[in-house]
C-alpha positions as CSV (number, residue, x, y, z in Angstrom):
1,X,0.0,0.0,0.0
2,X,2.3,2.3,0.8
3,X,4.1,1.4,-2.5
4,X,1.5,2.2,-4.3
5,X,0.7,5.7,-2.8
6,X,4.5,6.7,-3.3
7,X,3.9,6.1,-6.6
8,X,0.8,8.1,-6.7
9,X,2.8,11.1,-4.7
10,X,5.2,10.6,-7.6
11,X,2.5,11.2,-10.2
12,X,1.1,14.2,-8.5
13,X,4.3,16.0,-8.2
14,X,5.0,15.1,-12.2
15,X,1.8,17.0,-13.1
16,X,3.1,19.8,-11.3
17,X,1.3,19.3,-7.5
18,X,2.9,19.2,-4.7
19,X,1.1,17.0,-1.5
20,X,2.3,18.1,2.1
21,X,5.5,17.3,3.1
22,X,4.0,14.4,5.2
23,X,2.0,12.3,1.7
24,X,1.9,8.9,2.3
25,X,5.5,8.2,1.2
26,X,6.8,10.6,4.2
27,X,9.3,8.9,6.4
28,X,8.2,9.8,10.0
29,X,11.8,9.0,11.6
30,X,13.1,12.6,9.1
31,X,10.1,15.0,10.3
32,X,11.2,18.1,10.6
33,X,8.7,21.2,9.6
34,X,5.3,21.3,12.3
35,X,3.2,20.0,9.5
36,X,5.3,16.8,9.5
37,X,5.3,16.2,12.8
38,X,2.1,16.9,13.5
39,X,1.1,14.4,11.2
40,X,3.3,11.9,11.9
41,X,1.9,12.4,15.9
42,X,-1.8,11.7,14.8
43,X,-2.8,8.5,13.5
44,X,-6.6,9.5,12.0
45,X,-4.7,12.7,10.6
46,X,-1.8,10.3,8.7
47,X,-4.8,8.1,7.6
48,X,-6.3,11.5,6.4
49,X,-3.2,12.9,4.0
50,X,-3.4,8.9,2.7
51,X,-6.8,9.4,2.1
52,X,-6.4,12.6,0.0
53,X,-3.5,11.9,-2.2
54,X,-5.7,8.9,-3.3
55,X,-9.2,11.6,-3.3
56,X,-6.9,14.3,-5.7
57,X,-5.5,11.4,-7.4
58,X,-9.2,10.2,-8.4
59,X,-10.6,13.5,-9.0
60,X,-8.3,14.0,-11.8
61,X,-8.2,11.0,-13.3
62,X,-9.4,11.1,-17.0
63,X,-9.9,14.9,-17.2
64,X,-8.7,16.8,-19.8
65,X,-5.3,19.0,-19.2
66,X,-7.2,22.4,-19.3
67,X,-9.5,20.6,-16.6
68,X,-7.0,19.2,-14.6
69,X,-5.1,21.9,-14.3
70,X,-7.8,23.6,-13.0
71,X,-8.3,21.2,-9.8
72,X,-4.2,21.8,-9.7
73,X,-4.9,25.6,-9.2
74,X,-7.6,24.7,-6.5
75,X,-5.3,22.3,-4.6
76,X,-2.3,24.6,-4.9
77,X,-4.9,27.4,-3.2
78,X,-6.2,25.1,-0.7
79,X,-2.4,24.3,0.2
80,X,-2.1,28.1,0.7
81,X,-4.8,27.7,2.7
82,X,-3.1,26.3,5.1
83,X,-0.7,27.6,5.5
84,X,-2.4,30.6,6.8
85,X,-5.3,29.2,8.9
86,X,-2.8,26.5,10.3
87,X,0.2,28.3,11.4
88,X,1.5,29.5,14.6
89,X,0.3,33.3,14.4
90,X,-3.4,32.5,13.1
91,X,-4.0,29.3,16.3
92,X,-5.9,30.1,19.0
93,X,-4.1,30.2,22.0
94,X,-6.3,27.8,24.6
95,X,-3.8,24.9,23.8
96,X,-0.6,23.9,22.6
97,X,0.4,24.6,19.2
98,X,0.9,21.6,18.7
99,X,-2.9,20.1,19.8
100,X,-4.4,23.1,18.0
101,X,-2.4,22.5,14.5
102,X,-4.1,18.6,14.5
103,X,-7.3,20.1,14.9
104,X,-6.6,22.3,12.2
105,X,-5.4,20.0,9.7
106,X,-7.8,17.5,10.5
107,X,-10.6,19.4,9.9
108,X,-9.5,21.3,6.6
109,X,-8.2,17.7,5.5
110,X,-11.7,16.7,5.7
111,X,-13.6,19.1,4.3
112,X,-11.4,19.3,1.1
113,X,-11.7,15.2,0.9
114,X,-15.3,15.9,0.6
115,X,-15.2,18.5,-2.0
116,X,-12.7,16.4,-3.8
117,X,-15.1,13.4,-3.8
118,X,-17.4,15.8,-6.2
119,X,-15.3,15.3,-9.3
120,X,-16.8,12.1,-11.2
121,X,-18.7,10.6,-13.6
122,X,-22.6,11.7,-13.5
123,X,-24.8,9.9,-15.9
124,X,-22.6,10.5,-18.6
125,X,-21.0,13.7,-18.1
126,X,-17.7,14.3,-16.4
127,X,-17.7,16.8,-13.9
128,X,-14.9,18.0,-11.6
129,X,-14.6,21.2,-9.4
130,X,-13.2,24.8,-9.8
131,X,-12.1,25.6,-6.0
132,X,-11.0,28.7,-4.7
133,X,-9.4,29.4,-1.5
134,X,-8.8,32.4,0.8
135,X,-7.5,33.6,3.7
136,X,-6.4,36.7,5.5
137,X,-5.1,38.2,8.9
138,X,-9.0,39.0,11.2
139,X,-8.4,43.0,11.8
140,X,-10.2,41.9,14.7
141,X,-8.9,38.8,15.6
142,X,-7.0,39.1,19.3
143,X,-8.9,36.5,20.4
144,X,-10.1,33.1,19.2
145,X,-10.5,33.8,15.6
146,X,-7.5,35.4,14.3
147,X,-8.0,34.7,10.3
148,X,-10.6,35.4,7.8
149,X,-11.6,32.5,5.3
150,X,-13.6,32.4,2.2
151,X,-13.8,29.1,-0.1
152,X,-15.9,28.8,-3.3
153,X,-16.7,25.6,-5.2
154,X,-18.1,25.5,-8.5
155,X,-18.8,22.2,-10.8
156,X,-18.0,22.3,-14.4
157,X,-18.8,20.0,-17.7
158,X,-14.9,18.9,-18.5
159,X,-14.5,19.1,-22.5
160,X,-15.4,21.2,-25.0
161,X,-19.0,20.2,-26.3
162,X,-22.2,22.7,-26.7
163,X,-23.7,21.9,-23.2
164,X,-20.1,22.0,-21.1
165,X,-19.3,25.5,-22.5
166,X,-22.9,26.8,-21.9
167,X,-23.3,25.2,-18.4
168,X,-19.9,26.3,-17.0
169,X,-20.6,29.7,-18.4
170,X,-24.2,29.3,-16.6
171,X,-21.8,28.4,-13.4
172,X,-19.3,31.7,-14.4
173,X,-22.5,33.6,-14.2
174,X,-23.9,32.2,-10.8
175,X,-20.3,33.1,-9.0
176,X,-20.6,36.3,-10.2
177,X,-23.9,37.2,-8.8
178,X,-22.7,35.9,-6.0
179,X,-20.5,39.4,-5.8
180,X,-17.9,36.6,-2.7
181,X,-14.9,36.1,-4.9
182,X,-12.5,34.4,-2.3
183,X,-9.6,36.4,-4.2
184,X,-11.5,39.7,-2.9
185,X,-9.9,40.5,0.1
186,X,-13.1,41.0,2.3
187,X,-13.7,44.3,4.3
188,X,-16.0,46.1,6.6
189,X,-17.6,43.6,8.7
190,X,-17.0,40.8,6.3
191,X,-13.2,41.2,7.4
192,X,-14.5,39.7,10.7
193,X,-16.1,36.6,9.1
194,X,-15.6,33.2,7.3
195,X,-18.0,32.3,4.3
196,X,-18.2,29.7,2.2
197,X,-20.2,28.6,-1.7
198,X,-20.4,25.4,-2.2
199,X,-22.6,24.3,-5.3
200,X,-22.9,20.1,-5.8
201,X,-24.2,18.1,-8.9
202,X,-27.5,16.2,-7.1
203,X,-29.0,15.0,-10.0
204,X,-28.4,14.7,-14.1
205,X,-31.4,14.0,-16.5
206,X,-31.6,14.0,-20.3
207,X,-33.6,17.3,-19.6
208,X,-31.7,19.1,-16.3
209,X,-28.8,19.4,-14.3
210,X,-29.8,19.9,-10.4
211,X,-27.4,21.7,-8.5
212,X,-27.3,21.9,-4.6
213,X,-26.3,25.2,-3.0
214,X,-25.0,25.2,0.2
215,X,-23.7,28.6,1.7
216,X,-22.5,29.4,5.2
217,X,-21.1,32.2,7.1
218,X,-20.0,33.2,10.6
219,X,-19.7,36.3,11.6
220,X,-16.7,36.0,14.1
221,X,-18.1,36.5,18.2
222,X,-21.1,35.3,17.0
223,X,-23.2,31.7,19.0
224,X,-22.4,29.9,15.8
225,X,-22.7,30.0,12.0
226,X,-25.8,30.6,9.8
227,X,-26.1,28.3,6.9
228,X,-28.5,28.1,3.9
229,X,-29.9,25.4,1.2
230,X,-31.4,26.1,-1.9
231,X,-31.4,24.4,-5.6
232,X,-30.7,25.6,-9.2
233,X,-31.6,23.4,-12.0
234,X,-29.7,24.0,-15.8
235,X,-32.3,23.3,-18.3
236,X,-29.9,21.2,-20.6
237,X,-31.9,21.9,-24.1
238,X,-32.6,25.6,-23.3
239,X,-28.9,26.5,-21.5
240,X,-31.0,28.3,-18.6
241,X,-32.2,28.0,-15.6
242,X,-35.5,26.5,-14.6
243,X,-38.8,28.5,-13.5
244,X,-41.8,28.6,-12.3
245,X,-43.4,28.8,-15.2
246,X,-41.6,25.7,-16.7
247,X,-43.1,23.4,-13.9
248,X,-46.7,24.9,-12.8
249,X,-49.4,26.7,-14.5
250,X,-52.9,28.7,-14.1
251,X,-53.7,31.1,-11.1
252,X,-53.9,29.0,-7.7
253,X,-50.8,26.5,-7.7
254,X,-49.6,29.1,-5.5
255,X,-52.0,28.5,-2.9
256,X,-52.8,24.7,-3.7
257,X,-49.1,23.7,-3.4
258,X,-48.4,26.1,-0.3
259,X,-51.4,24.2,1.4
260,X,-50.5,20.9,0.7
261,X,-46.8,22.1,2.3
262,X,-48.5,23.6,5.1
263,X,-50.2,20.2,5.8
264,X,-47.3,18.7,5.7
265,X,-45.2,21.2,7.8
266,X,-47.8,20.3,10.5
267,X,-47.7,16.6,10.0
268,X,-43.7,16.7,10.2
269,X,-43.7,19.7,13.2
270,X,-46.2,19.6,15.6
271,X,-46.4,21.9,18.3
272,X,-43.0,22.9,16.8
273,X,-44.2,24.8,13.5
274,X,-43.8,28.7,13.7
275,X,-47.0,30.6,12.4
276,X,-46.3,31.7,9.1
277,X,-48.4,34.1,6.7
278,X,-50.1,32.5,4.1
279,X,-48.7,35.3,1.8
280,X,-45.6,34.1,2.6
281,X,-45.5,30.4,2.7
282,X,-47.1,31.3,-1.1
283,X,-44.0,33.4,-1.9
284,X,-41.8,30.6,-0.5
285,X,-43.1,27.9,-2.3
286,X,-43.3,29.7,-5.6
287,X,-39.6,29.9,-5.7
288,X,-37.8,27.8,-7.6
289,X,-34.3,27.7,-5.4
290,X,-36.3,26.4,-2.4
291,X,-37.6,23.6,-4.9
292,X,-35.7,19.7,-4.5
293,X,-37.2,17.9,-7.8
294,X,-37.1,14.4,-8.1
295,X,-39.2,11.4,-9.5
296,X,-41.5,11.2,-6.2
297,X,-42.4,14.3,-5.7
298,X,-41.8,18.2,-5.1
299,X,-39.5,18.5,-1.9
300,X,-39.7,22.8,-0.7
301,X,-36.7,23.4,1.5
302,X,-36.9,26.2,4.3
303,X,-34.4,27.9,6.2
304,X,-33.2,27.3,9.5
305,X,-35.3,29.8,11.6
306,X,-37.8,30.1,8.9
307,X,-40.7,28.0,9.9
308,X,-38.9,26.6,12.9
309,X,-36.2,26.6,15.3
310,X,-32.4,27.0,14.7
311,X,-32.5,22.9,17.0
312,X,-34.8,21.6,14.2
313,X,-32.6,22.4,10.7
314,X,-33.4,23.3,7.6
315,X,-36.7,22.4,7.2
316,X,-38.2,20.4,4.6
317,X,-41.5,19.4,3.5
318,X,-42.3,16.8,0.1
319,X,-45.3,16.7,-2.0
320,X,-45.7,13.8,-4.1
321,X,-46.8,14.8,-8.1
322,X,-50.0,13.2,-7.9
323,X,-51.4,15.7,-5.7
324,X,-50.2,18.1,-7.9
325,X,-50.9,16.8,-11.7
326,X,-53.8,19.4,-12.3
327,X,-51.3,22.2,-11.3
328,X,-48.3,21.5,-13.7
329,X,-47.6,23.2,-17.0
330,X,-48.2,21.3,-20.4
331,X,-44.7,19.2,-20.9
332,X,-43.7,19.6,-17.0
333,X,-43.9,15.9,-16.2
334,X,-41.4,15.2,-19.1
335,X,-39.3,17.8,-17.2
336,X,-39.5,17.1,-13.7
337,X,-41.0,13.4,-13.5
338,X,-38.3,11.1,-15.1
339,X,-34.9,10.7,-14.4
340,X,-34.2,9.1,-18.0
């Protein structure tokens, strides 16, 4: 095994990446720098960097070189990454350097794992990530939090057909509404907090790609972090996102479908469920980020603090499409009913 990952660390440093010092071909007894050693002192955090060189030596495997050199750049800024967040100056300063830099690690070795597990095969198109990292010195960071971070992940189509260069320009788009470019040094009061964009293939149809959105931000002295989830679906055919208007018809699907939620909102919640006002559960439901399509049914996802407490999530509340049929617009099933 371990063979076979120095020869993996071998390939990665060919194609012009560089793994931390302590890859899986890292002789523990000739640990020198703090990253070494404090990989070489944690066993789940050595299993970790084994399990990434083999999660970055997947997610570029049988991308194109303009592709794969993006995922190079996004690996080379998540290195940067840490070196900011995990050095000496930027730790908090409850424990030992030493203890604090494992946590660290461990915990950005995770999270990129995860986002690295994104880049595959999905029904026939191959998509891979384009990750951007940064971090900078918290103006007001004397006490836990001393470093700012922002992190953006975007999928994209590898290749150079029709539908890749219209949906990653679709995904070009959706960044920049987002106004967050992690290479924008933040300022104001967003110099005092970490955010994060991370949008995730869910589903791909011969008619759609779904995308999850998943943002977070904490403002830095704050309880905890706030935390959103929404959708966005790429019609495939007409290189633009879904609407309304391309799943429901007529005058009162509004109020039907924000009924049949409500019903279920009380089914799910109990005593639990906020009051809401009809006008705006019917604004809610009518918006397509909020709406999780799949073959069983309309799923309408709600904030945390929305219809409930911050303890009970992100709500979520399903419909199935035969309580909706008289509601949809003429071709809708063919769009939102079959995973073909």
């Amino acid at each position: 095994m371990r063979l076979w990952l120095f020869a993996v660390s071998l390939l990665l440093t060919t194609l012009g990446f560089c793994l931390p010092a302590a890859a899986a071909s890292f002789d523990c007894a000739k640990a020198a720098t703090a990253y070494e050693k404090a990989i070489c002192a944690d066993a789940d955090l050595s299993a970790k960097d084994d399990t990434l060189a083999i999660a970055y030596a997947t997610a570029i495997g049988g991308l194109t070189q303009t592709a794969a050199g993006e995922m190079r750049d996004g690996q080379r800024a998540w290195l940067k990454l840490l070196d900011t967040i995990c050095s000496d100056a930027m730790l908090p300063d409850d424990r030992p350097a030493s203890e604090e830099r494992i946590g660290c690690l461990s915990n950005a070795y995770a999270d990129r794992i995860k986002t690295l597990e994104a880049s595959r095969m999905y029904n026939g198109l191959r998509i891979y990530n384009r990750d951007e990292y940064g971090a900078w010195p918290d103006p007001q960071g004397e006490g836990y939090y001393k470093v700012t971070t922002r992190m953006q992940s975007l999928p994209r189509i590898d290749g150079e057909s029709e539908l890749a260069r219209s949906f990653n320009a679709f995904m070009d788009r959706t960044a920049a509404d987002e106004g967050t470019s992690p290479s924008t040094k933040p300022s104001g009061d967003d110099a005092s907090s970490d955010t994060s964009l991370t949008l995730t293939v869910k589903r791909v149809t011969a008619n759609r790609i779904q995308l999850g959105v998943d943002t977070y931000w904490y403002g830095h002295g704050a309880a905890h972090g706030n935390y959103a989830v929404s959708y966005l679906d790429f019609l495939r055919n007409e290189n633009r996102a879904l609407t309304a208007a391309d799943v429901f018809a007529g005058k009162t699907w509004q109020k039907h479908l924000a009924d049949l939620v409500l019903a279920q909102l009380k089914t799910n919640l109990g005593d639990l469920l906020w009051e809401v006002e009809p006008k705006t559960m019917r604004e809610i439901v009518a918006d397509p980020s909020r709406w999780d399509i799949s073959t069983d049914g309309l799923t309408v996802q709600f904030e945390p603090y929305e219809v409930a407490s911050y303890a009970d999530g992100a709500v979520t509340a399903s419909v199935p499409w035969n309580k909706l049929t008289d509601d949809l617009a003429e071709g809708a099933d063919n769009l939102v009913m079959y995973d073909y």
